[in-house]
C-alpha positions, -999 to +999 in steps of 0.1 A: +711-444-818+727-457-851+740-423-856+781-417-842+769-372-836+740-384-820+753-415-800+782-384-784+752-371-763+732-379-733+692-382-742+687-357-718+711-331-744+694-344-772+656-339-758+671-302-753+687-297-786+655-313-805+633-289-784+655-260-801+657-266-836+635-296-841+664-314-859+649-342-885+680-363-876+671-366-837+631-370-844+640-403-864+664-413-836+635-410-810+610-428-831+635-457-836+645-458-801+609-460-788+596-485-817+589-509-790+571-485-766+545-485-796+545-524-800+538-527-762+512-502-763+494-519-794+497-555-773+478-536-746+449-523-764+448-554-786+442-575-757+411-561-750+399-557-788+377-586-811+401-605-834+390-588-866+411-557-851+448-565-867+478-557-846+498-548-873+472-517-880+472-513-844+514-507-844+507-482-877+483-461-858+500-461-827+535-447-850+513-411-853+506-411-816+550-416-806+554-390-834+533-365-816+547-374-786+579-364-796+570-335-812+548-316-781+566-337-751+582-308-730+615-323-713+618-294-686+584-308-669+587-330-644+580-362-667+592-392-686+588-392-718+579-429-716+549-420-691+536-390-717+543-411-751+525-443-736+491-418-738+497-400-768+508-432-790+473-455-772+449-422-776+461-421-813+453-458-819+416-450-803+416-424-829+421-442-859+398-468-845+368-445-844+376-430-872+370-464-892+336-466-869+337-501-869+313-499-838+277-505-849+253-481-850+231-493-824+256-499-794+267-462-799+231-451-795+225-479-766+257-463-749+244-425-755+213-436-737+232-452-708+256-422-703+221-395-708+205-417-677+233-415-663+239-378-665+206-374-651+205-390-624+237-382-611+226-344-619+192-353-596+210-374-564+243-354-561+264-392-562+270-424-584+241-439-595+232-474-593+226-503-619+193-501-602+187-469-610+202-464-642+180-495-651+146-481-639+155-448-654+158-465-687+127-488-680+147-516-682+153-548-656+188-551-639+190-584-661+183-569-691+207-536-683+235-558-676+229-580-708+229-533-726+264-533-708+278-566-716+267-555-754+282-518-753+316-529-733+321-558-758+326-534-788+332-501-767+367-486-769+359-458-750+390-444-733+397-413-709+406-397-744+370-402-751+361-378-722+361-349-731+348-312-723+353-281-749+342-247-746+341-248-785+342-271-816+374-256-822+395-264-790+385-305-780+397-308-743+408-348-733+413-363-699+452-366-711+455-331-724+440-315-691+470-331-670+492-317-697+505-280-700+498-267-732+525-247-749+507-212-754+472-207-744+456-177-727+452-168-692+409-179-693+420-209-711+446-220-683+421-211-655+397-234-675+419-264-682+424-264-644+389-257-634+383-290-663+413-309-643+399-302-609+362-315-620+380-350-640+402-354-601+371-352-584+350-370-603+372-402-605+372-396-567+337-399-561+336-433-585+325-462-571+355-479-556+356-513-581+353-485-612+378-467-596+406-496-590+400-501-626+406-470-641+437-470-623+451-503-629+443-501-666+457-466-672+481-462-650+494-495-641+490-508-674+472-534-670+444-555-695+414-562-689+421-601-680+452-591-658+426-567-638+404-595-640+425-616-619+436-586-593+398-581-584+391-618-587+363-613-613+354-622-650+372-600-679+338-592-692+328-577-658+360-555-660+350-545-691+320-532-679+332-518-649+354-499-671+325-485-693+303-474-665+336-455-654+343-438-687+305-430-691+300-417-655+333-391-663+314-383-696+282-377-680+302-354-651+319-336-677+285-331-700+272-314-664+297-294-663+293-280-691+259-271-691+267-256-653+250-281-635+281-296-616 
């Protein structure tokens, strides 16, 4: 680790120590040691992203996401660091991308509208809806919906960060924080992260089963979107849009949740 004190101990020791004291000296050792964990990370996401998104900026965001992965990761859970940084570092690159809103103004509403059909009709049937029905419900043909979802995946960047479910503006709940155990919070806020948990496991459950193999090889195989492509033996734009009907079905779930429909 470049440093001859720091290089005497085990990563496991120094996770421990740094937990303790929060000692400057092993922070930069971490963030130099997993520099590369954010340039994989940033090859990932800009894979899937139009060329006027630079990689370099991609890497720089990603930096804040490893530093607050080493900051919150707890080494006494049952986790690798690698596995809990690999969120933190691609959820702060989605951050700093919507933050720049680069996404026009229409294809946000157009997606609002999707996951609003959505949420209603899935509130209505009890189960997925259909491209049929999501279509009709938005007085659309299925030509003309898929041509909406070709549009709204082709700039989206919607991720399961994106889905999200707070009981107030003041505490913002992801899909990555509700698998995580937060360091202090109340006894209602516990029984509510796990209520939120128990509705996000379910609800990628009752996905339709091409969304589903998605999700999972995209988040937690790492995959792209061409690399899935190839597993499922369909076009990378058709990924993409399986993988924005996915996000906007857990948004939708989540939404009903929170008014108390679910």
């Amino acid at each position: 680790m470049n440093n001859p004190l720091l290089e005497q101990h085990t990563e496991e020791e120094l996770w421990a120590a740094y937990k303790k004291n929060k000692d400057p000296l092993i922070r930069e050792s971490f963030i130099k040691q997993y520099a590369p964990l954010v340039k994989y990370v940033a090859g990932k996401v800009a894979a899937n992203m139009p060329q006027s998104v630079e990689f370099d900026d991609l890497v720089g965001f990603g930096v804040f996401g490893l530093i607050d992965a080493i900051d919150k990761f707890d080494p006494d859970k049952n986790v690798k660091f690698k596995t809990y940084a690999v969120t933190r570092i691609r959820g702060a690159i989605f951050d700093e991308l919507r933050s720049i809103d680069w996404v026009p103004r229409s294809v946000r509403q157009k997606s609002r509208e999707v996951e609003e059909a959505i949420l209603q009709i899935e509130a209505k049937l009890g189960r997925p809806a259909s491209d049929t029905e999501i279509a009709a419900s938005m007085g659309l043909s299925e030509d003309e919906f898929s041509k909406t979802m070709l549009k709204i995946s082709g700039t989206s960047i919607m991720s399961l960060s994106d889905v999200w479910y707070s009981a107030d503006e003041s505490e913002k709940i992801t899909v990555a924080d509700s698998i995580e155990s937060p360091v202090s919070l109340n006894p209602d806020s516990v029984m509510e992260r796990e209520e939120i948990k128990r509705v996000i496991v379910a609800s990628i459950q009752e996905l339709p089963d091409k969304e589903k193999k998605v999700l999972v090889l995209y988040y937690y195989e790492d995959l792209t979107l061409k690399e899935i492509g190839k597993v499922l033996e369909v076009t990378e734009s058709r990924v993409s849009q399986l993988h924005t009907k996915a996000i906007l079905r857990l948004r939708a779930k989540l939404t009903n949740y929170r008014r108390g429909i679910v």
